[in-house]
N, C-alpha and C positions, 0 to 999 in steps of 0.2 A: 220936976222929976218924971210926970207922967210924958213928957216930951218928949225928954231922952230917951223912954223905953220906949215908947211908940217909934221916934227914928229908928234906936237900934233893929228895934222890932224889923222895921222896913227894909234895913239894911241886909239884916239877914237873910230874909225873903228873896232879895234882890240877887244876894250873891248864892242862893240857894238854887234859882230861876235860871242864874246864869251858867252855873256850874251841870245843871241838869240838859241845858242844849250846847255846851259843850261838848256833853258825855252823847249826846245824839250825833252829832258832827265828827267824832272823832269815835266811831261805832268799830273801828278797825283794834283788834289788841293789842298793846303793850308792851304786855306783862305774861312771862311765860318762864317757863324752867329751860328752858332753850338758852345754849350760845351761840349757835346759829336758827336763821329760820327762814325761809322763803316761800310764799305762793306765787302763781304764775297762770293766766289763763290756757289751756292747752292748745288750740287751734291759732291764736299770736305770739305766743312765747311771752304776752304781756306782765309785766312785774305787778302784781296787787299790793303785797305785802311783803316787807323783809324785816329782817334785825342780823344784821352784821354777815349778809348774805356771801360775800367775798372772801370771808375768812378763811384761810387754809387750815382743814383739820380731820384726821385721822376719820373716813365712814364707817369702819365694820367690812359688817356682809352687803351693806349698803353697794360696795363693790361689784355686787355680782350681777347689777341691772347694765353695767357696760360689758359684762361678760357675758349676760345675755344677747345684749346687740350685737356684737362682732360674732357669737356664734351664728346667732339666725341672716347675718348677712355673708358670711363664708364658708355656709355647708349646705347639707341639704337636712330634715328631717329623718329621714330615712336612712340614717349613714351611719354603719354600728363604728360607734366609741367603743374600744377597750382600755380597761383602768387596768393602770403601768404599778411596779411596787412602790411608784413616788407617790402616787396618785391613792392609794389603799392606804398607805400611811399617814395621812398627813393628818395633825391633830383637827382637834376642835370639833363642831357638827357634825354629823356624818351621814351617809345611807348606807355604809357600811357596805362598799364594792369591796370584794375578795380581788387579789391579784390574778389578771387575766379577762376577771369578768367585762360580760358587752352589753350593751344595751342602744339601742339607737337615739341618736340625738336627743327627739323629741323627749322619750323616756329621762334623758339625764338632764335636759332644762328643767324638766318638773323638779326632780331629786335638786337643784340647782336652786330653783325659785322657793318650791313651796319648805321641804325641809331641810335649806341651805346646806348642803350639801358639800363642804369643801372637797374633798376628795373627789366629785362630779365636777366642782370646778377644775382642778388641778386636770382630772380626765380629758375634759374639754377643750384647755388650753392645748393641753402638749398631741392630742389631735389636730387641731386648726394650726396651729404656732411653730409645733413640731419642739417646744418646748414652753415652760414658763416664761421664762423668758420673751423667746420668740414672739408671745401670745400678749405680753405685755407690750412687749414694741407696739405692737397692731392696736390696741386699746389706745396707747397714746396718740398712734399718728388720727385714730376715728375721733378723737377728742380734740385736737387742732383741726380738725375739719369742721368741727363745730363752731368754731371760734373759740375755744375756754382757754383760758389762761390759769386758771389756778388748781388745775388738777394732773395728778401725776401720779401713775401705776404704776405699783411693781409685782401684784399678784395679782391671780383673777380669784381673789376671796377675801382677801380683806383682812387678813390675821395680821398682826401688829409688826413692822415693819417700818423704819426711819426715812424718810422720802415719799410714804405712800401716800397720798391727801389728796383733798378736790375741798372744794366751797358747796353750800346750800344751794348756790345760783347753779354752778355748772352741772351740779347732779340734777336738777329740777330737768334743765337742759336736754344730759342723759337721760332721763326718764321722757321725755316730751317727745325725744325721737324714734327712741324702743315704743313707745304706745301707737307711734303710726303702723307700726307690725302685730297684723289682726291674731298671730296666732302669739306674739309677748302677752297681747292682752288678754289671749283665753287663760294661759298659763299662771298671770297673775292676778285675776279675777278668780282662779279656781280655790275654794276652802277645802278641800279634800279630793285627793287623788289617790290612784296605783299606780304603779310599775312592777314589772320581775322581779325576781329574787329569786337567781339560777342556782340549782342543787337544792331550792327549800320548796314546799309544799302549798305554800302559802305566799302574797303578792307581799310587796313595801306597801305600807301605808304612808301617805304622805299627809301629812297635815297644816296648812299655810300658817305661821305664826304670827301674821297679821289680821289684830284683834278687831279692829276697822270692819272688813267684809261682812261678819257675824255681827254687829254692833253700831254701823252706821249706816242710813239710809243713803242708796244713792251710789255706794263705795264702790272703786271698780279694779284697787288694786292698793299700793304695789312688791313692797321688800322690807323689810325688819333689818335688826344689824347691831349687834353688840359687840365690845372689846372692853376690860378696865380703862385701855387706854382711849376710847375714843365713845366711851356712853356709850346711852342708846342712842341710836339714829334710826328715823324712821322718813323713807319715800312713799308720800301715799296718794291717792287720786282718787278723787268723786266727783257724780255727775247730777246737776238737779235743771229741770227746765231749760234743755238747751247751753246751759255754764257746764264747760268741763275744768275742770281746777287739777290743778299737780302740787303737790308741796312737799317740801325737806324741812325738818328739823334734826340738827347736831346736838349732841352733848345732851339730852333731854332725858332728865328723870321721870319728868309725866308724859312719855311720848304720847300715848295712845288721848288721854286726856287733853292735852294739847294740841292735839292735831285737831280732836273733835271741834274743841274752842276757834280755832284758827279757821278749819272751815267754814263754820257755823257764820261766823262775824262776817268774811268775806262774799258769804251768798247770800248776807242780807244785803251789804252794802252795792253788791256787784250786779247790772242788769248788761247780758247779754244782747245787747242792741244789734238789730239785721237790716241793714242797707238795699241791700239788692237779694232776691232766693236765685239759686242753681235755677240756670233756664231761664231766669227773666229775658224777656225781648228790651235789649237797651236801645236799640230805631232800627230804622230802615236807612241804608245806605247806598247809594248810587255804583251801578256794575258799566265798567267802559269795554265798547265792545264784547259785551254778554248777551246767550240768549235772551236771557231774561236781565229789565234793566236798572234791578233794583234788590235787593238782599237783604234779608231780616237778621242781624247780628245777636246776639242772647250772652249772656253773665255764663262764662265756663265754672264757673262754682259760686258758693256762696261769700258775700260778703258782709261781715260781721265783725265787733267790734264790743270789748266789754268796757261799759263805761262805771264808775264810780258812781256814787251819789251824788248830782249836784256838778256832775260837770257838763261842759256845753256838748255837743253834738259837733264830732267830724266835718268838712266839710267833702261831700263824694265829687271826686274830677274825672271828667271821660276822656281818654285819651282815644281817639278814631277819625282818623282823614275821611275827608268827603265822598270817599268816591275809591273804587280799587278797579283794578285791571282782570278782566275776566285771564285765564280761567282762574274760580275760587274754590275749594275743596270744605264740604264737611266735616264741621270739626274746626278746620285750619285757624290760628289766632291770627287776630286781625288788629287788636288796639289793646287796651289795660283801662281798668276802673278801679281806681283807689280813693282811700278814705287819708285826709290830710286835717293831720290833728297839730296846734301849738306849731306850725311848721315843717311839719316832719310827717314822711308817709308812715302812717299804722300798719296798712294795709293792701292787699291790691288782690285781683283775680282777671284771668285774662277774658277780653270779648273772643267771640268763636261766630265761625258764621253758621247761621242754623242750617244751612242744604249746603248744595252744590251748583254752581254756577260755568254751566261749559262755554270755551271763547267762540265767536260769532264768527263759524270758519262758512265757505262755500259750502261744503260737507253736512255742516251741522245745519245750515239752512237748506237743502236738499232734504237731510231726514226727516226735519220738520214739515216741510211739504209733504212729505208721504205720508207721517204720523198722521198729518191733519184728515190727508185722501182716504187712508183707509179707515179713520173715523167714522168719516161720512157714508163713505159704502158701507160701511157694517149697520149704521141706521136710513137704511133707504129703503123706502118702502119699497116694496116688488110689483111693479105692474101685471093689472089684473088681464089673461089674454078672453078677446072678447071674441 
């Protein structure tokens, strides 16, 4: 009897042991109130984390982060918007535009981002679009230029509407490429803002309803977004040591909770690995017919790469011929350095030559003679007259 308790005893221990670096190995969650979900590294678009990231389904206000990009890509800041009586009307959130009222762009991305604003959407649209419509076309055609496939606009707000959907993935996507636009990301980094409020005495106060900024370290954005029909959905982004992270959750009753979860796991599991820094000198190259007959090439940006826990290391390819033909310009790309993961590139950044290399004309060796001449005469000493 003391046997069998002693085995089971061990057994126990054994599958106790087992199930405990299991739970270390599989450090990524689960388990979430999400029916969509996706993280994604921001600088590769890399997938870290999903659960049914393809699924087509209703975002909300989630919408308004591709209404943000097509605005900041077909106006300018400065360019007063007037809200139309479609645009005043329209239910749901508001900043409460009077019919007629203006404000310039940037003022109505705030009203847009921070206190979703549909009627600033609706404003925005039929400015750029020349209608809802209009403004929807143009959403969809920037979203095939993406590559997405599972997303498809018919407002630029997101009020509930049959046709209107995207996926976790391709908002991630949309969000990935609005954060390249340094002033999307002031706009949705910001927890508190003003704008006008023409005829009143006093500014809008705008308040960002992503609970994230105030409440997580690190946080740098991005959109909230409710409907009965389509949950809460939340796009959100933070940055910890060099990891910048993006993530969508659909249909999520603990968004704000979940998000934190999703993040939290992913920056443990996740170490942004750097190959090459901006400016590395990647060699020296051979100049044919060049003043000078040799060239230092350097990493036009950086290259980097998030790798999981426990996975192998890239392997980095240089792509650069031996040798180039003068004349070479600063700047000018000259080869490609990529990081070649499982078979497949991850990654790449172009080489660039670090100076400038002029061709080895009659001319250019003539000036050089002179350069040299009047080198020498400017350190010659001056004879003493005796």
């Amino acid at each position: 009897m003391k046997v069998k308790c002693l085995a089971g005893l061990l057994s126990l221990l054994f599958l106790l042991y087992n199930a405990k670096c299991v739970y270390a190995e599989e450090a990524l969650p689960v388990i979430g109130s999400y029916a969509s979900a996706v993280i994604i590294e921001e600088t590769t678009g890399r997938v870290l984390y999903e659960q049914n990231m393809s699924a087509r389904r209703p975002m909300a206000s989630t919408t308004k982060v591709m209404t943000a990009l097509v605005a900041l890509e077909n106006s300018s800041l400065d360019e007063t918007v007037t809200a139309s009586k479609n645009a005043s009307g329209v239910p749901g959130t508001s900043i409460y535009l009077s019919i007629g009222e203006s404000l310039t762009m940037r003022e109505m991305l705030y009203g847009l981002m921070l206190a979703s604003g549909n009627d600033a959407a609706v404003a925005i649209a039929e400015h750029i679009g020349g209608s809802v419509d209009g403004f929807a076309e143009m959403m969809n055609a920037r979203a095939a230029e993406l590559g997405l496939s599972n997303t498809c606009f018919l407002t630029p707000h997101g009020l509930p509407k049959d046709g209107h959907y995207t996926s976790a993935y391709d908002l991630a996507m949309i969000a990935r490429e609005a954060m390249k636009s340094e002033v999307f990301r002031e706009i949705v980094g910001t927890r508190r803002g003003r704008i006008p409020w023409h005829g009143r005495e006093y500014e809008r106060i705008l308040i960002n309803k992503n609970k994230l900024l105030a409440g997580y370290s690190g946080a740098t954005g991005i959109k909230t977004g409710y409907t009965k029909a389509a949950g809460r959905c939340l796009v959100f982004s933070a940055e910890r040591e060099g990891l910048s992270l993006i993530g969508v959750v659909l249909n999520c009753p603990d968004w704000f909770s979940d998000a934190q979860s999703l993040l939290d796991s992913v920056f443990l599991k996740t170490e942004m690995a750097e190959f090459i820094s901006e400016g590395e000198e990647i060699r020296s190259v051979s100049v044919e017919n060049g003043v000078s007959d040799s060239l230092s090439v350097i990493a036009g940006g950086r290259l980097a790469y998030p790798l999981l826990d426990g996975e192998d290391y890239p392997s980095v390819l240089i792509d650069l011929p031996p040798s180039f033909p003068a004349p070479i310009y600063q700047g000018q790309s000259v080869g490609m350095v990529s990081l070649e993961m499982n078979g497949r590139i991850v990654a790449r950044v172009p080489i660039i030559a670090e100076e400038s290399v002029a061709e080895r004309t009659f001319r250019a060796a003539l000036d050089g003679i002179i350069a040299r001449w009047l080198a020498i005469g400017a350190y010659r000493i001056p004879c003493v007259n005796r």
